[in-house]
C-alpha positions as CSV (number, residue, x, y, z in Angstrom):
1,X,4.6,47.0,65.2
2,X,5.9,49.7,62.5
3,X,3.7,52.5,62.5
4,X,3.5,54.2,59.1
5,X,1.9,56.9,59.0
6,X,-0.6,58.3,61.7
7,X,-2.8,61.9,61.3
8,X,-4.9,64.0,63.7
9,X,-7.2,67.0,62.6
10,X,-10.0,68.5,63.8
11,X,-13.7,69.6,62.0
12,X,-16.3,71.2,62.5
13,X,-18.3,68.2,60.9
14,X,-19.9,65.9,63.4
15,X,-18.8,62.1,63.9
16,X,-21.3,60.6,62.3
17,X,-20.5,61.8,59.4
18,X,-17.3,60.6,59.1
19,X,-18.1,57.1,60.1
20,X,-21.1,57.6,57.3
21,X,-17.8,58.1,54.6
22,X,-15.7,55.2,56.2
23,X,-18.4,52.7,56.0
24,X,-19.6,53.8,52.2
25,X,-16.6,52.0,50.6
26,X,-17.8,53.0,47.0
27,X,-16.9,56.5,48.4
28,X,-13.3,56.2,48.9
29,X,-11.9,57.0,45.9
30,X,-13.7,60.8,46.2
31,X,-11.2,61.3,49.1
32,X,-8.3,58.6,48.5
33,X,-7.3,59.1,45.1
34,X,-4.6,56.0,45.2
35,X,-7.8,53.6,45.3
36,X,-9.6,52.8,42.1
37,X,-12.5,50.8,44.0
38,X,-13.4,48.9,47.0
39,X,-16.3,46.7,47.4
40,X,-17.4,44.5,50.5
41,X,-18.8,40.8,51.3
42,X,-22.0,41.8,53.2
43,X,-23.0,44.1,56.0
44,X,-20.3,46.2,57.1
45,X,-19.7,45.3,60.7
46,X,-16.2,44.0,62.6
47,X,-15.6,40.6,60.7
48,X,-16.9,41.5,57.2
49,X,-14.5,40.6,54.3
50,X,-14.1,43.0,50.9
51,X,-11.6,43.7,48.7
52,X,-9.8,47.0,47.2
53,X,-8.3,47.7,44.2
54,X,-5.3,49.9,44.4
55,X,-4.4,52.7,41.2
56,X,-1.6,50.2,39.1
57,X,-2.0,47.5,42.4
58,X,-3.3,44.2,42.4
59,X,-6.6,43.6,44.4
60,X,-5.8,43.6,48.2
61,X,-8.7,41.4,50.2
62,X,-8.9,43.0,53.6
63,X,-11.1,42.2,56.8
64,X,-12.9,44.9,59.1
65,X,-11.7,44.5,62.4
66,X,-13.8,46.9,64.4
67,X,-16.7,48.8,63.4
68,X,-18.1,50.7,66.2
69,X,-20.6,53.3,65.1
70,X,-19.7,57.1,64.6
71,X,-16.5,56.4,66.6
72,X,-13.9,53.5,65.5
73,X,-13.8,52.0,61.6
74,X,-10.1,49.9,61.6
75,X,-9.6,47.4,58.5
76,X,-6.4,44.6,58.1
77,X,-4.7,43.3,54.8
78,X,-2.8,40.6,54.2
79,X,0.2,40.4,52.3
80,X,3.1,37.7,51.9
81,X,4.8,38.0,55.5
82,X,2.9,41.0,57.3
83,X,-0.4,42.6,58.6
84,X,-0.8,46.2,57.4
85,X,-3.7,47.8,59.6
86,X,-5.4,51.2,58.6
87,X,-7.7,52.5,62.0
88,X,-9.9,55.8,61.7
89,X,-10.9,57.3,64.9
90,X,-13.4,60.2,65.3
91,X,-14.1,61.8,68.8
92,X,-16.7,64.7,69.6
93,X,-15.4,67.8,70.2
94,X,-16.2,71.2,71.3
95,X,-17.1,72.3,67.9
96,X,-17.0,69.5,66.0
97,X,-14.4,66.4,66.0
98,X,-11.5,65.3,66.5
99,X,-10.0,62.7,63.9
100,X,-7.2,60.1,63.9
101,X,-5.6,57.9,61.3
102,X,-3.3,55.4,62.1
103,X,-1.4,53.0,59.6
104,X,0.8,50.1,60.9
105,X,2.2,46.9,59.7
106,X,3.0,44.0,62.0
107,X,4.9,40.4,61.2
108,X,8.7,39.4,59.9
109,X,8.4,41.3,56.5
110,X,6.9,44.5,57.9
111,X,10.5,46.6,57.2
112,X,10.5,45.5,54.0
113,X,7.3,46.2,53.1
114,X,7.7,49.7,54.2
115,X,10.3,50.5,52.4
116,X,8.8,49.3,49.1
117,X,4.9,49.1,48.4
118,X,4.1,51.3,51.9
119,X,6.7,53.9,51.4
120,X,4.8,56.8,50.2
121,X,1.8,56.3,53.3
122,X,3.4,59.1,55.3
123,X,2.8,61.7,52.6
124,X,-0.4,60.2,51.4
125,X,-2.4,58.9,54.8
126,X,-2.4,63.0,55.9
127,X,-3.3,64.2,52.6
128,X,-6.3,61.5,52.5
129,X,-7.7,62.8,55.5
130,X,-7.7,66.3,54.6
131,X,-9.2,65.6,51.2
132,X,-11.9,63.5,53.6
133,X,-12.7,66.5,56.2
134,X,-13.1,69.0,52.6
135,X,-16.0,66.7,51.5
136,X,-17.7,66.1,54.8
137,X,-17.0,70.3,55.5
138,X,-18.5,71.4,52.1
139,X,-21.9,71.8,52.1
């Protein structure tokens, strides 16, 4: 496994409302600006199937892997040689939550990947999530 990127911050927003953003897939581009649009294959639960468009990418099919409610979204893509896996976590806390993002990429062509298509995730995972937490946050 090649971890790319990971994130923790806290809010004073509640869980459920995060998990509300992560499984409203037409919202992502009002928090990830590097995704043009993302639309899923039925109800969004840990098997479903969609596909995202990336800003100047071609069309990336993905499959949820776990969906538990107000707690654990995690989806995995494809691409030629590797598995690149993006997991949100969101954990009460004492005055609000406590979020995670991981990004990782597993299989033979995982190094190369990162250093070509995935470079820039380290910069723009972090910058996602606080863009996230300033929508859920603003009233």
């Amino acid at each position: 496994m090649m971890e790319l990127a990971a994130a923790v911050r806290t809010s004073s927003a509640a869980p459920a409302d995060y998990f509300a953003r992560w499984i409203d897939h037409a919202s992502w581009p009002e928090w990830s600006p590097d995704t043009e649009w993302v639309r899923v294959e039925g109800p969004v639960r840990a098997g479903t199937r969609g596909v995202l468009k990336p800003v100047g990418g071609p069309k990336t099919r993905f499959t949820i892997s776990e969906c538990e409610q107000d707690r654990v979204y995690t989806d995995v893509s494809s691409v030629p040689g590797a598995r690149l896996t993006f997991r949100h976590t969101v954990e009460s806390a004492p005055n609000g939550s406590t979020l995670t993002v991981r990004v990782w990429m597993t299989g033979p062509l995982a190094r190369v990947w990162a250093r070509t298509a995935f470079k820039g995730f380290s910069v723009s995972v972090p910058e996602d999530l606080d863009r996230l937490i300033a929508l859920v946050e603003t009233p």
